[in-house]
N, C-alpha and C positions, 0 to 999 in steps of 0.2 A: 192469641195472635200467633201465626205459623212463621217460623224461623225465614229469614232469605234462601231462597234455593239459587244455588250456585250449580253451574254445570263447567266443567273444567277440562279443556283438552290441553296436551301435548303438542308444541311450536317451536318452530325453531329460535326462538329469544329464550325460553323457557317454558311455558305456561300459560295459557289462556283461561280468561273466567268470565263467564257473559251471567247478569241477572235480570230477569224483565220487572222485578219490583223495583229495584234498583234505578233501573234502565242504564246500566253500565255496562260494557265489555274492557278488562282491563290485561294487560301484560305484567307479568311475572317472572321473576329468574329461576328461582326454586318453591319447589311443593311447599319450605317452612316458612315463606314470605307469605304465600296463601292465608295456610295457619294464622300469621300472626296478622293479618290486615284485615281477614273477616271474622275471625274468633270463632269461640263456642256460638254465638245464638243464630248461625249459620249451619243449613243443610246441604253438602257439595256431592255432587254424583260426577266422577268422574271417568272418563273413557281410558284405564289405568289399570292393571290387574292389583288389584287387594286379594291378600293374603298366596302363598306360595308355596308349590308343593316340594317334597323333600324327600331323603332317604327314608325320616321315619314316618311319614304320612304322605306318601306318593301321589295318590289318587284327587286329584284336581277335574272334574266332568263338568265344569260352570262352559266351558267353550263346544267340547260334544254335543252336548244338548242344548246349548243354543244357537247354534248350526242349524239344527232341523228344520228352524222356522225360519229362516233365507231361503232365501232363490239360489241354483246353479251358482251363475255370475259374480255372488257376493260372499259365497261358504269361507271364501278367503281369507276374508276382511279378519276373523277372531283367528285367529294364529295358536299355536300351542306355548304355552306362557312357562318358563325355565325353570329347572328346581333351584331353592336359594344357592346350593351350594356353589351355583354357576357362578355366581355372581359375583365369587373368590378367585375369579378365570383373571390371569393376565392377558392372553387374547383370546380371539376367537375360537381356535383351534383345541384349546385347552377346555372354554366352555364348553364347545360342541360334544368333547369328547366327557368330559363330565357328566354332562346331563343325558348324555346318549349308554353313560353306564348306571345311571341312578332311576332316569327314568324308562330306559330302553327305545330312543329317538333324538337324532340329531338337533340343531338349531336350526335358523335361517339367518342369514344376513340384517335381516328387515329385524328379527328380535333381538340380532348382540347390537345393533345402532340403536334403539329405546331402552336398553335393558339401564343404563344408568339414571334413567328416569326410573322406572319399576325399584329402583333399587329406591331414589331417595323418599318414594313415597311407601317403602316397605319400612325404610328408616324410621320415619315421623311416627307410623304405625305402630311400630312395635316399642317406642319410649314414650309416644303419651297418649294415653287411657282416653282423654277427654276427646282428644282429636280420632281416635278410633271409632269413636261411636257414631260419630259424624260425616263422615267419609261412607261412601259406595261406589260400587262399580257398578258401572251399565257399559253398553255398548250404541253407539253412534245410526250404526244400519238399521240395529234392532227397533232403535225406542224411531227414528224416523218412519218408518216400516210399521210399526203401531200408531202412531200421527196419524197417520195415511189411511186409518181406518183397515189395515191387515193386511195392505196390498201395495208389492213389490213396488221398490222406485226403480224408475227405466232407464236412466241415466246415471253415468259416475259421478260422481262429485268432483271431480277433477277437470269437468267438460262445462262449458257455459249453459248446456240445456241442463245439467245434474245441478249446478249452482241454483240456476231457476227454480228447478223443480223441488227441492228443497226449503226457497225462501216460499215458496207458495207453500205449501204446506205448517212450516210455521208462522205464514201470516196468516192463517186461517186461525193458528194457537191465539194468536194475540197480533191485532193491529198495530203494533208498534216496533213488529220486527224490523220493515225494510228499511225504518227511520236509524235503530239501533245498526245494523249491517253498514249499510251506508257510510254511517258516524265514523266506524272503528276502520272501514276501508279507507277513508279519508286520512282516520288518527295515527295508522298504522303503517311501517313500508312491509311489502311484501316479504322483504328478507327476512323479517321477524315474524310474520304469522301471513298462514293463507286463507285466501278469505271461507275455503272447506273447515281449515279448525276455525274459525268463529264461529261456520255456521253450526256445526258440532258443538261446542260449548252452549250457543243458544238450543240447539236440542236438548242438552241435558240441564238445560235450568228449566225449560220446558216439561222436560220429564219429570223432574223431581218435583217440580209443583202440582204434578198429577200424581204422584208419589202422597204427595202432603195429605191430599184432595181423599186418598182412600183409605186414610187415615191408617188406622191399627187394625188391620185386615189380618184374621189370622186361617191360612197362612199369606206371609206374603207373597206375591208377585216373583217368585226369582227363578234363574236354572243355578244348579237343579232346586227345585220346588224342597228338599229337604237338605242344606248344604251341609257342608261338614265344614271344622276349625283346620286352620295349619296347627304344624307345633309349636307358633308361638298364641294360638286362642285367636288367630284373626279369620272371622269367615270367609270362605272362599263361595261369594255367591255373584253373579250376574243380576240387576237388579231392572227393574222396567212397573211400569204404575198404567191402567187401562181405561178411560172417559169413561163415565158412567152414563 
């Protein structure tokens, strides 16, 4: 029997986790409440960069090369993700200039406002073994974009047709999205989660149970196709699973 796939975004409460075996979507404060509510016999793919590039192993290409396969419109969406040391930054100004000496490129705005998430789930990461192994990253555009059968979605997600055009596609995954969406839009006030991160989260539980589905594929599904570890042993891989 295959673990629960859990798919996890970033919201302004904290945390979001949607499961279709489950048929739960729940709210969270921190990535170690995660941890400790769904345990080891749980698989969580999260929209979060794991693992993090540094002075002594710089070289991070999970977001380059999966650029390639977006459209213009969305090359956006994967941002360049800070070396640890940033993350020792008192403000902005300081990371920027950190990591623009470590890695040879400034910040953005949009990565010092998430970076204290990147941080707690770098935290979790790197003290326990068990929760490492269980944890990935995917990306949101991407694994929607593969749903879709390899073809671009035409809307933001931030627009009522991008909302749309997203639940259609994971109703196609499983019939029991709109009932699950719905739920959580009802369970939930907006200040705390938008209804783009549920439908994200439901991607990635989505994803990851296509993940399951192709079992021990070697190699697997990821960019880059051969990753590399940070300096603390965590891979640095973008993760995605394909219908057979």
């Amino acid at each position: 029997m295959s673990n629960l796939a859990i798919g996890i975004d970033g919201c302004r409460y904290g945390w979001v986790t949607a499961c279709y075996e489950s048929e739960t979507v729940k709210l969270f404060k921190n990535i170690a409440e995660v941890w400790a509510y769904f345990g080891k016999d749980c698989d969580f793919l999260i929209d979060m960069p794991i693992g993090l590039p540094s002075a002594e192993i710089p070289n991070r290409t999970c977001e380059q090369e999966a650029r390639a396969v977006l459209p213009k419109g969305r090359k956006s969406s994967l941002f360049p993700v800070p070396c640890r040391e940033a993350f020792a930054a008192e403000n902005f100004q300081e990371a920027n200039e950190m990591n623009r000496r470590i890695l040879g490129k400034g910040l953005s705005k949009q990565t010092w406002f998430i970076m204290p998430k990147m941080q707690e789930l770098d935290e979790l990461l790197i003290s326990n073994q068990a929760a490492r192994l269980r944890f990935k990253e995917a990306h949101p555009e991407i694994s929607f974009q593969l749903l879709n059968s390899g073809k671009p979605l035409m809307a933001s997600k931030k627009t009522k047709e991008g909302i749309h055009e997203r639940l259609s596609i994971l109703q196609q995954f499983n019939l029991r999205t709109e009932n699950l969406y719905q739920s959580a839009i009802h369970a939930f006030n907006r200040t705390a989660v938008a209804p783009d991160d549920i439908l994200d989260a439901l991607c990635l539980s989505a994803m990851q149970t296509i993940i399951q589905q192709n079992g021990k594929l070697q190699p697997q599904y990821t960019f880059p196709q051969k990753p590399i570890a940070d300096e603390h042993g965590i891979v640095m891989a973008i993760h995605y699973g394909r219908k057979h």
